[in-house]
C-alpha positions in Angstrom: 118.2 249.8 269.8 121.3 248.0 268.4 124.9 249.3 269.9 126.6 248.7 266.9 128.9 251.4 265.8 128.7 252.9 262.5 131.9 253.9 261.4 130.8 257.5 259.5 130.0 258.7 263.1 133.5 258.1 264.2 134.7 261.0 262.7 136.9 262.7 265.4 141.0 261.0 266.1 141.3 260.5 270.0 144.4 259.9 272.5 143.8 258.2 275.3 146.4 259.5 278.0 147.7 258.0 281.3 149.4 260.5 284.5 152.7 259.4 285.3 154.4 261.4 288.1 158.5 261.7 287.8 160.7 262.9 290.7 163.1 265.7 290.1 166.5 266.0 291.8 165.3 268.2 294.4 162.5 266.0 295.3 159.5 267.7 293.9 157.1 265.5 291.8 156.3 266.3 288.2 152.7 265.0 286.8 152.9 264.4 282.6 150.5 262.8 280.6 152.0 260.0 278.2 149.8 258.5 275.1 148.0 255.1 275.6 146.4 254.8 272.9 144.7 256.3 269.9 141.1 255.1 268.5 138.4 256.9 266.2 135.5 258.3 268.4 132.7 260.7 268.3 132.7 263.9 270.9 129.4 265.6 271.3 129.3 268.8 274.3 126.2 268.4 276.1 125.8 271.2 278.9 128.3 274.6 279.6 127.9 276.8 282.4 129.7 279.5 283.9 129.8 280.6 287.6 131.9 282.9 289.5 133.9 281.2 292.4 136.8 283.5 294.4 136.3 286.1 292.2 136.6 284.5 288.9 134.7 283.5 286.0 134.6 279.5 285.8 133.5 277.6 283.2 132.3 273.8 282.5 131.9 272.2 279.9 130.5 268.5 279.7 131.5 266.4 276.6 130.1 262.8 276.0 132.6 260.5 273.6 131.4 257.3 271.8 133.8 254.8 271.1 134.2 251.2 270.4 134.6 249.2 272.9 138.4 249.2 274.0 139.9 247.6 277.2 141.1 248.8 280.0 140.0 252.7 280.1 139.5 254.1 283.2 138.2 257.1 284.9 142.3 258.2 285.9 142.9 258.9 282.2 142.1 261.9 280.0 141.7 262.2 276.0 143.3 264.3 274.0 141.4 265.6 271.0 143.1 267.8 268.2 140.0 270.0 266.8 141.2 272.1 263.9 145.1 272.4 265.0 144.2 273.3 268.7 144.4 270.4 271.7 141.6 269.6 273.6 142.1 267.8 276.8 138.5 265.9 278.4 138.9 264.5 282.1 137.0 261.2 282.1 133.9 261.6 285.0 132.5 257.9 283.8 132.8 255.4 281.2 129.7 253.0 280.2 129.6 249.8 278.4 126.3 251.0 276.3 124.1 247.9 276.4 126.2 245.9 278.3 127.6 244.0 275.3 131.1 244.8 275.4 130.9 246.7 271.4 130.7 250.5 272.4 131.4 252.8 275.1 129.8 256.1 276.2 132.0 258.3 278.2 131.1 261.3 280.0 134.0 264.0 280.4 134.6 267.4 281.7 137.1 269.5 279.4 140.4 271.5 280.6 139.4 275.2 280.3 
């Protein structure tokens, strides 16, 4: 298996996004997400469940993202994916360089719900 990266199955534009945390004038702390940078990836869920924790209905849902290889990602960054108007936000759990030869990237994420 080759991990070269067709482009047709890059369909989907994603933001990378780094936390910065800002303190107000009354001390607290205020956590925003500011753009790192924007590629062309594929996003593909691959398991949802609910469960009921303190009395509520929880739900995951695991995404995995294939992108080119692009350095300096990390697992403290999120993606922001705009699907049909609405944003999607994905916390990164992992990131793998597929084959080990530094041309694509799986990365498995949990999205915001």
């Amino acid at each position: 298996m080759t991990a070269v990266v067709r482009a047709g199955l890059l369909r989907h534009r994603l933001t990378f996004q780094t936390a910065t945390e800002t303190r107000d004038a009354q001390g607290g702390v205020t956590k925003t997400w500011v753009d790192t940078v924007t590629v062309w990836g594929d996003v593909a869920p691959i398991r949802a469940r609910e469960y009921l924790n303190a009395d509520q209905i929880r739900a995951d849902i695991t995404h995995q993202v294939i992108i080119r290889q692009y350095p300096g990602l990390t697992t403290k960054q999120r993606i922001k994916w705009t699907d049909d108007g609405t944003d999607r936000y994905f916390h990164i759990e992992s990131i793998i360089d597929m084959e080990e030869r530094d041309r694509k990237l799986q990365i498995f994420c949990k999205e915001e719900v």
